[in-house]
N, C-alpha and C positions, 0 to 999 in steps of 0.2 A: 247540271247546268254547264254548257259549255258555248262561248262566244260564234257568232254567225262571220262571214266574211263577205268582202266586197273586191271586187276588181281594181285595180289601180290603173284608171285611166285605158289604155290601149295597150298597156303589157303583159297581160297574162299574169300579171301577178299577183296572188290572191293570199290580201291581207286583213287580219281580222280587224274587224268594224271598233276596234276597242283596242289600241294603242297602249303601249310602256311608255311614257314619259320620262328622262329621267334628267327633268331642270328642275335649279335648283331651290325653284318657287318652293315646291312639294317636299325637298330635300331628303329622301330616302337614300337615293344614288350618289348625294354627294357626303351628307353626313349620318346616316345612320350604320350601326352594327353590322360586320360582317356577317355576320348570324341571321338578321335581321334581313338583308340584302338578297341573300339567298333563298331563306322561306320564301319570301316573297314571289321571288322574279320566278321560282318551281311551281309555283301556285298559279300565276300565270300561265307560266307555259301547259299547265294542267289546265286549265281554263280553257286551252287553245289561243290562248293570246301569241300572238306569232312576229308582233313588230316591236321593235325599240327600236325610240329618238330619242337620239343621242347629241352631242355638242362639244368642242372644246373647251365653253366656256361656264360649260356649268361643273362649276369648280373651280376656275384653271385645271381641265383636263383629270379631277378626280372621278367625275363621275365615269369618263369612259374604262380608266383603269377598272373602276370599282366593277360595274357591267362585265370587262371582258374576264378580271378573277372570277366572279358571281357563275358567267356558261360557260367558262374551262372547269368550275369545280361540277356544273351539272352537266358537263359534256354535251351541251348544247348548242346546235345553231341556228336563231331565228334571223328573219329577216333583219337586220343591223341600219340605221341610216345615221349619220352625224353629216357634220355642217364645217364652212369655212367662214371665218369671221377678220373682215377684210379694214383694217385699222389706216390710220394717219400715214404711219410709218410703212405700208405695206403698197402706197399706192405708186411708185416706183415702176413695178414691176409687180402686178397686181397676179396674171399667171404664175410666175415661179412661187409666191409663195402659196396659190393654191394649192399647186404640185405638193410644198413641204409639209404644208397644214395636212395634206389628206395622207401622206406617210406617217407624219406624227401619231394621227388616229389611229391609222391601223397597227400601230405599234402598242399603243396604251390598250386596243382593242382585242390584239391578241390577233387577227386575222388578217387575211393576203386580201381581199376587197371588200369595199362595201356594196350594199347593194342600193341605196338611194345617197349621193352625194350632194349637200345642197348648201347656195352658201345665204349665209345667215343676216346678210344687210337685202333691206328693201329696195327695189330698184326705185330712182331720183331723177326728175326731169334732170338736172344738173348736179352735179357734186355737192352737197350742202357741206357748211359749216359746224365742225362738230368738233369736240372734243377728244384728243388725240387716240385716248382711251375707247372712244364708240364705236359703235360700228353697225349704228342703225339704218342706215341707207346709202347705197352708192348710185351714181348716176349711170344711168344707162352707156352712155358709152366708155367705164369704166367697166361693164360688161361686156361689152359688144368691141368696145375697139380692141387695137395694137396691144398685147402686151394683156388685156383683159381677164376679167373671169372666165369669160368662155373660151378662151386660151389655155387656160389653164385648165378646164375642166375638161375639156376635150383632149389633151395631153394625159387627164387621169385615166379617159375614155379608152386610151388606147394602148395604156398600160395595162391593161385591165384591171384596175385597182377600184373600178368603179362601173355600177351595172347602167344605174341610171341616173340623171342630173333633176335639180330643183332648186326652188328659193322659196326666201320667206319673202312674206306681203305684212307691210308698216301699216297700210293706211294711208288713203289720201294721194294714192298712186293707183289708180285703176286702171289710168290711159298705159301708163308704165309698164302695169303687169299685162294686160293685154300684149304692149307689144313683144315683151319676150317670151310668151304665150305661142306667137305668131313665128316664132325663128322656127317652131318645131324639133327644139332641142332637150326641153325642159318637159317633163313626165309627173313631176309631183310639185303642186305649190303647200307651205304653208302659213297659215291664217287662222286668226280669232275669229271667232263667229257664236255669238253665244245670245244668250235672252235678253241683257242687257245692249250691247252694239250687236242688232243682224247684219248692216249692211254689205257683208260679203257675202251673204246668201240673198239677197234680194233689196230693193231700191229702197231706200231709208225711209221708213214710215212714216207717213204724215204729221207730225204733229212732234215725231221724236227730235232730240237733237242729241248729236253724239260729237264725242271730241275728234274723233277720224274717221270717216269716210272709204271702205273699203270697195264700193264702188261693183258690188255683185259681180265679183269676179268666181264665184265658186261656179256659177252656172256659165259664165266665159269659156272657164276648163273642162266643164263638162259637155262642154260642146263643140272641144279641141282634142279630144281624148286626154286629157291631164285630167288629173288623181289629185285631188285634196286632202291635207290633213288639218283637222283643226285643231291647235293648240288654245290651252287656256279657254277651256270649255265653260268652267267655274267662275271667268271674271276673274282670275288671280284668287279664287276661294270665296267670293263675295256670298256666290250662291250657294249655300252650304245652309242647312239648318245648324247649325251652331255659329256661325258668325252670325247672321240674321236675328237669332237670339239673344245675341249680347254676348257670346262665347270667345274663348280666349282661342287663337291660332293654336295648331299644332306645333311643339316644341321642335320638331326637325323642319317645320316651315318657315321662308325668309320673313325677317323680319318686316311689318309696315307700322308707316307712323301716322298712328290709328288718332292724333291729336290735328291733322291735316284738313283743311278745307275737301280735299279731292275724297278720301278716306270716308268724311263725312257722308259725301254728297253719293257715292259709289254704296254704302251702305242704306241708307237713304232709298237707293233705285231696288236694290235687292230686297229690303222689306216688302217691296211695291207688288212684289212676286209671291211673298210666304204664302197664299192661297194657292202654290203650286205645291207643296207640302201636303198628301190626302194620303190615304188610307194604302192607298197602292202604287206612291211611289214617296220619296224623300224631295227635299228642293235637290239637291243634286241628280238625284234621277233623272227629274222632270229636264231641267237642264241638258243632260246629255240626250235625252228620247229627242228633244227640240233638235238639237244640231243634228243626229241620224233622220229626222226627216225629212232632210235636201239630198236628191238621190244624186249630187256634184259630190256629197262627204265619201271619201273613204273608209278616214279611222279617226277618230276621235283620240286625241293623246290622254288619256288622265295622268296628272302629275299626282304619282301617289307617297303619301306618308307611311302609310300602314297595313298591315292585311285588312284591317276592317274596310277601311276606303277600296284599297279592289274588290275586293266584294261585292260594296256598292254599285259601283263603278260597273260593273263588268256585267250585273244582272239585269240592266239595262237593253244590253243585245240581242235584240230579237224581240223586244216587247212591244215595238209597236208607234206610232206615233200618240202624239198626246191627246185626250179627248176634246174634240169639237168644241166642247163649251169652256173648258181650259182655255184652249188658245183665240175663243173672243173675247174671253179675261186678260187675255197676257198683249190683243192690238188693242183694247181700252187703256189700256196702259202706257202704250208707247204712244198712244195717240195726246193721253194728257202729260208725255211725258215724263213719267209717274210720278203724275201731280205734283210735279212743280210749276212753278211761275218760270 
């Protein structure tokens, strides 16, 4: 068995359809065993898995240390991408601390560049109100202006500390990511896209209703030569035969609080699905087949726990889309919503 690959977008770059995650949803890279980190990510790379996404912030910057110990001890070098995550205190001079943030990495990383550079707030008609701490959206001309992200990442551009640029997509900003879509800077976005919320692979299904609105931008990109990556394939794990069954999270997975209206209602939708569970594939399979067949996906991140999970995970590539009668089960679904009121 070994993973198939896709083109990223218009650069030549040929990355396997089947992604290293290493947030700290899944927690491998930030808390599990040295020992454990390394089987692993060899296994992978045995696989033919060739990408890791990476982050400052999953960890506070443990996971990228953990990563770059993991392919100095296997003397390996796959394709590498991490992220800049652009805070309260950073908006000042939003370039310079681009610049620092992607030295940082490559330090914790072990390496003189990366190869996908992307920063990690969604782009925001306007600068929203957030919490000093966050760094879920910045507004567009906190990219684009004086002093900006694209200042700064173009400054990494020419350092060579960085091959190609990206961001990630929030939700609810389509008009957003389109326009920086349109500067022709940006090569790689990423985005959720999964069984429960499609709409970044296609216009929001009649009848569904989702708390964000991605606004089918994967097909935007793939029509701009930009490369998708999908993160949070899983719903943050919803889709998983063992959470769907009443199963307890994996002990290196982040905690949720499973006593939550949101928790409820998110499990609730992922039941709505267990008839994706057959004979030939798992709910996770089925899950990831779905998101490989918008041909805008590049690589599907799995945030993994364990060797069993890659495994799963990973034999998915190449299998094919899901069958016909599957997925008129899975738009009855979204059509009722899954059966809620």
């Amino acid at each position: 068995m070994a993973v198939e690959y896709r083109q990223m977008g218009t650069t030549g770059l040929r990355i396997s359809e089947i992604g290293f995650g290493c947030g700290g949803n899944a927690g491998l890279m930030v808390r599990g065993a040295f020992t454990d980190q390394q089987r692993i990510v060899a296994r992978a790379l045995e696989l033919g898995i060739n990408y890791f996404d990476n982050a400052p912030d999953y960890g506070n910057g443990v996971a990228e240390e953990s990563l770059g110990r993991v392919l100095k001890a296997l003397k390996a070098r796959p394709i590498i991408n991490s992220k800049v995550e652009v805070r309260e205190a950073d908006l000042g001079d939003v370039a310079g601390h681009v610049v620092r943030s992607t030295e940082q990495s490559l330090a914790r990383l072990g390496i003189e560049a990366l190869d996908i550079l992307q920063i990690h707030n969604g782009p925001s008609a306007a600068r929203p109100k957030q919490d000093p701490r966050s760094y879920t959206q910045l507004s567009v001309d906190d990219f684009l202006g004086p002093r900006g992200a694209v200042e700064g990442l173009q400054r990494v551009l020419k350092a060579g500390k960085a091959r190609h640029l990206g961001f990630i997509c929030r939700g609810n900003d389509g008009a957003e990511v389109r326009q920086l879509i349109d500067t022709g800077l940006f090569r790689m976005i990423n985005v959720p896209y999964t069984l429960l919320n499609p709409s970044a692979g296609m216009a929001t299904p009649q009848g569904l209703r989702v708390d964000r609105d991605f606004g089918d931008v994967i097909t935007y990109a793939l029509e701009h030569g930009v490369g998708t990556a999908v993160y949070s394939p899983l719903a943050g794990g919803f889709l998983t035969d063992p959470i769907v069954s009443g199963g307890e999270r994996h002990p290196l997975a982040g905690s949720r609080d499973t006593a939550s209206e949101g928790y409820r209602r998110m499990l609730e939708s992922a039941r709505a699905l267990s008839f994706l569970a057959t004979k030939e594939h798992s709910l996770a399979q089925a899950a990831v087949r779905f998101v490989l067949m918008h041909p805008g996906v590049t690589t599907v991140l799995g945030g993994l726990s364990d060797m069993a999970q890659l495994e799963e995970i990973a034999a998915t590539s190449g299998s094919g889309a899901l069958a016909p009668a599957l997925m008129a089960r899975v738009e009855s679904a979204w059509r009722s919503n899954f059966s809620r009121a």
